[in-house]
C-alpha positions, 0 to 999 in steps of 0.5 A, spaced: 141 939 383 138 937 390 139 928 390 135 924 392 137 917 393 132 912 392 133 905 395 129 901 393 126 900 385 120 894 386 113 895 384 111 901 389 116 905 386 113 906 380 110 912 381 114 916 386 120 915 382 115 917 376 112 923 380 119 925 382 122 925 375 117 928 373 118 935 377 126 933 377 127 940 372 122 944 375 125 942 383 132 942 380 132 934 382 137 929 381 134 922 382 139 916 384 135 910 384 139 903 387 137 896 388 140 890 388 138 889 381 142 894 376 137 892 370 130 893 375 133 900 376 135 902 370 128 900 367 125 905 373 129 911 371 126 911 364 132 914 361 131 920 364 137 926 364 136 927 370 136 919 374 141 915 375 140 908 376 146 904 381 147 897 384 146 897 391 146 892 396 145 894 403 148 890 406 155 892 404 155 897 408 161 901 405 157 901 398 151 904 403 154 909 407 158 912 400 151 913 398 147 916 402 154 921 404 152 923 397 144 924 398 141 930 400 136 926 403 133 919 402 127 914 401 127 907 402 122 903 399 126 896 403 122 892 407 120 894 413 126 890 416 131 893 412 130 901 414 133 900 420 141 900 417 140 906 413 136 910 418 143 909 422 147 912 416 142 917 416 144 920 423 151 920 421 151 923 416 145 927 418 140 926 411 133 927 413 129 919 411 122 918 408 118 911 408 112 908 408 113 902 414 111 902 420 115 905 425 118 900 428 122 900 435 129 900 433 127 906 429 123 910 435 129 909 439 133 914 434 127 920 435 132 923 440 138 923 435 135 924 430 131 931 433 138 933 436 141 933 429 134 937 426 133 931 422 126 929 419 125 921 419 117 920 416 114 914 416 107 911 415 107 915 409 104 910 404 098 908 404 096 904 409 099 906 413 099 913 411 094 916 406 089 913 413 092 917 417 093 923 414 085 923 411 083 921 418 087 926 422 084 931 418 077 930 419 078 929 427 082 935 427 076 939 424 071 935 429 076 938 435 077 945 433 069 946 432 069 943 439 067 937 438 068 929 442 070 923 438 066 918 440 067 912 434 072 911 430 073 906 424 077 906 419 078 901 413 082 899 407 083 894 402 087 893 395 083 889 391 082 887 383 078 893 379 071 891 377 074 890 370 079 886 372 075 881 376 075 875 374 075 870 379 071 867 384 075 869 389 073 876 388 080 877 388 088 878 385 094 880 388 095 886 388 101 887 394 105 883 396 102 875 396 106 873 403 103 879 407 096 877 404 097 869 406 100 870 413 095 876 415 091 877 421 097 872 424 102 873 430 096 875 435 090 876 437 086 882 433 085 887 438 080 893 438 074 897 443 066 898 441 062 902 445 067 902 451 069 895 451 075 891 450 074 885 444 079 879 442 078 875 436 084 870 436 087 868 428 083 862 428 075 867 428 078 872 425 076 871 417 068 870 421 068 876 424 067 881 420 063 888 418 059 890 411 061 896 408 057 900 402 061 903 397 056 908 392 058 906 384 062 900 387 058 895 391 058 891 398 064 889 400 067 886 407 072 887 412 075 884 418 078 886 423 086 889 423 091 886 429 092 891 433 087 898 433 089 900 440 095 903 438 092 909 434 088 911 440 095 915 443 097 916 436 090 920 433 089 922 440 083 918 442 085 915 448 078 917 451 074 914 444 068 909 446 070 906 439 076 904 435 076 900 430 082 898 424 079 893 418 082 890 411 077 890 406 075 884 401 070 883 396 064 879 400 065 873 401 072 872 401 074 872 408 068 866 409 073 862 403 079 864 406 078 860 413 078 854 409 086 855 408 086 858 415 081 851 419 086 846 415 093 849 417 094 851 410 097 858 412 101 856 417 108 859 417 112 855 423 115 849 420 118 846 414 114 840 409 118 834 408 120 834 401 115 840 398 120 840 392 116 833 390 110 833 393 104 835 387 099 840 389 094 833 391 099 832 396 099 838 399 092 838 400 091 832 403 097 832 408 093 837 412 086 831 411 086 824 415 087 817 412 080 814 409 082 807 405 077 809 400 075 816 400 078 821 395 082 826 397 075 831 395 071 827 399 075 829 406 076 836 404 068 837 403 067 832 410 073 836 414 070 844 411 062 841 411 062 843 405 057 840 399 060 839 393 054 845 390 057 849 395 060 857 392 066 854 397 067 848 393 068 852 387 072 857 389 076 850 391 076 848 385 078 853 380 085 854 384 086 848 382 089 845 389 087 837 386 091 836 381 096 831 382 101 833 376 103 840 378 107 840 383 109 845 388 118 845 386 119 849 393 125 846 398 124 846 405 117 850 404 112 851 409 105 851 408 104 858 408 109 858 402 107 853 399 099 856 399 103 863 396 105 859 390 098 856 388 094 862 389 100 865 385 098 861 379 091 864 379 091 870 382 097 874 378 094 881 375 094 880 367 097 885 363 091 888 361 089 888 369 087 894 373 087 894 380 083 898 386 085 901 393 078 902 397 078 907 404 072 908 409 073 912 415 067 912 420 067 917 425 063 919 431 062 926 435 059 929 439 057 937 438 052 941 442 049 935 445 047 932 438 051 925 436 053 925 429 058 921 423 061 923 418 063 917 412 069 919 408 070 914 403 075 913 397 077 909 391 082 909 387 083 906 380 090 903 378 092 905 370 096 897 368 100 892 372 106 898 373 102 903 375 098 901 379 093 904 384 097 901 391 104 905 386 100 911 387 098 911 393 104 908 396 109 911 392 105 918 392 105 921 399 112 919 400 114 923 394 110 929 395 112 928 403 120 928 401 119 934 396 116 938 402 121 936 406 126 939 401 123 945 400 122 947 408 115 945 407 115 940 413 119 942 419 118 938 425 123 935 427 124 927 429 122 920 428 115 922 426 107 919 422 104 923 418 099 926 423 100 933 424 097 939 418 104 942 416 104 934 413 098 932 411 094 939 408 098 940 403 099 933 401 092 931 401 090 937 396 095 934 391 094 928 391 087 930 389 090 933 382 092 925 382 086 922 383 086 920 391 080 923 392 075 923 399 068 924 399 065 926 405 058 925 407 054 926 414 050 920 416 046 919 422 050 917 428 047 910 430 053 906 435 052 899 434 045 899 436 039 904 439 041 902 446 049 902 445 049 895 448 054 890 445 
């Protein structure tokens, strides 16, 4: 039996572990699932003969290195953060890596180890990052090898409530990590190219800027643009591309809600608010609204938002129930942000009966033979209940079936690596198909952003 250890048992781990278990007999596979949490990894290997749940912390690092030592090769599911320490332990004791975060700087800086021990460290296998990339890469590779000269890309995705299950004004539940969503678009400005010249929109524009997006069968959706689209320009090798552009998706209408929280202070991360523990979500609110001596706390709100009380913004203000002056906020030494991740929390949890929804849209503008043409590839992937959900499908599938591939001599390219090259995203691409994941392609007339290209 080949092991694979599995760090990491949360919510986008469902499926891999599932996927896994489910060809351990076939592949000869041995599942060790560890997490902090003994009961939540235990619950994840369902029983299985072939699982077996242990507690991991990772920052005991004995208790780390035993098991990775033991691993034929691993798959963090940590955040982000965390994968750095096992990556290290995984050149020591050469294990190939799977993840589904970004690459970050510290993991770059161990591409010449790892390839000088013919280790594979993939990264950016989920969804986004990951299915994005794979899906993209492949209609840009078939554009160059008919000769072909990208002229526009533009690439979106969004995880979101499935149409049965909305049931807000918001248009909107929580499907991911709730602290991501409160605290996205922040830490610079969002940068990106349209028709050869640079754009900047600072956080405080960001949800008023955006672009609409036509899903067949599912409606008009919006998206607003991503921090940093120009580091994929070297990455898909579109360093001469007049376009690029990377947005998140949002039912219409919600990123207009959301720069209420953002123009009132509300997602602000930088400092703490005496004696949150006691302070009622009424206070919360008007901490951010200046004094009146006789305007009520809704009053200073719709003044300070320019709002009318028969405004739809009004009442998606209404229904999170920010006003009330007996529930309170129960968090110590919170920030803003923390505090507004706690209230949309009470509102926007997925039901038991609940099902979500991941939406993909690439554009992709070429030149061929003189002619300028587009194709839209558009994706959308229904979740089945609360644990396996469309995100665990679609993050935990590609890591899955790229650690299969690893084992079986499937991917060869050594080094800390995306998921860009045919050898990973070919056979990966036809499987998830078989799941559901499936792109449909169509050719449009290509347009730019105008009949002059002027912007």
């Amino acid at each position: 039996m080949r092991t694979i250890l599995i760090i990491g048992a949360g919510r986008s781990a469902s499926s891999l572990i599932e996927y896994l278990l489910n060809k351990s007999e076939k592949e000869s596979l041995h599942l060790v699932i560890g997490d902090l949490s003994l009961p939540l990894a235990q619950k994840k290997t369902n029983n299985h003969p072939n699982a077996t749940a242990i507690a991991l912390d990772i920052f005991d690092a004995s208790q780390r290195k035993v098991a990775i030592e033991k691993a034929d090769i691993v798959i963090s599911m940590l955040p982000a953060h965390l994968h750095i320490e096992v990556a290290r332990d995984c050149v020591v004791y050469k294990k190939n890596l799977v993840t589904a975060s970004y690459v970050s700087d510290a993991m770059q800086e161990l591409d010449e180890a790892v390839k000088e021990n013919n280790l594979i460290f993939m990264n950016e296998i989920g969804l986004d990052p990951g299915v994005d990339h794979m899906s993209a890469m492949k209609i840009i590779d078939e554009i160059s090898d008919k000769g072909g000269k990208m002229l526009l890309f533009e690439s979106f995705c969004g995880g979101l409530v499935a149409p049965e299950s909305d049931t807000n004004r918001w248009n909107y539940k929580f499907t991911w990590a709730p602290r991501n969503v409160v605290l996205a678009g922040q830490g610079g400005a969002a940068k990106f190219i349209q028709e050869g010249t640079y754009k900047y929109i600072p956080y405080c524009n960001l949800f008023r800027r955006t672009e609409f997006l036509e899903v067949e069968d599912y409606g008009r959706f919006e998206a607003y643009s991503n921090r940093d689209s120009l580091k994929y320009r070297s990455v898909y090798g579109l360093d001469d591309v007049l376009t690029l552009y990377r947005g998140t998706i949002r039912r219409v209408g919600f990123s207009k809600a959301w720069n209420m929280f953002v123009q009132l202070g509300m997602t602000d991360d930088g400092y703490v608010m005496e004696d949150s523990e006691n302070m009622s979500y009424r206070q919360f609110v008007n901490s951010f609204l200046p004094y009146h001596p006789t305007d009520s706390v809704e009053i200073k709100t719709r003044l300070i938002l320019k709002i009318d009380q028969d405004d739809i913004m009004w009442d998606k203000l209404l229904e999170l129930d920010l006003f009330n002056n007996t529930k309170i906020v129960g968090l110590k030494n919170a920030t803003p942000a923390q505090i507004l991740e706690k209230i949309l929390s009470d509102n926007w949890t997925l039901e038991p009966d609940d099902k979500d929804m991941i939406v993909m849209y690439h554009k992709f503008g070429y030149e061929l033979d003189g002619a300028k043409k587009q194709i839209d590839s558009k994706m959308v992937c229904i979740g089945e209940d609360q644990t396996y959900t469309a995100m665990a499908k679609t993050v935990g599938l590609p890591v899955a079936m790229a650690t299969l591939l690893i084992l079986n001599g499937k991917i060869t390219t050594p080094g800390v690596q995306l998921p860009i090259r045919k050898e990973v995203y070919l056979p990966i691409l036809k499987e998830l198909e078989e799941y559901g994941v499936v792109f449909k392609e169509q050719s449009m007339p290509y347009f730019g952003y105008g009949p002059d290209n002027t912007i």
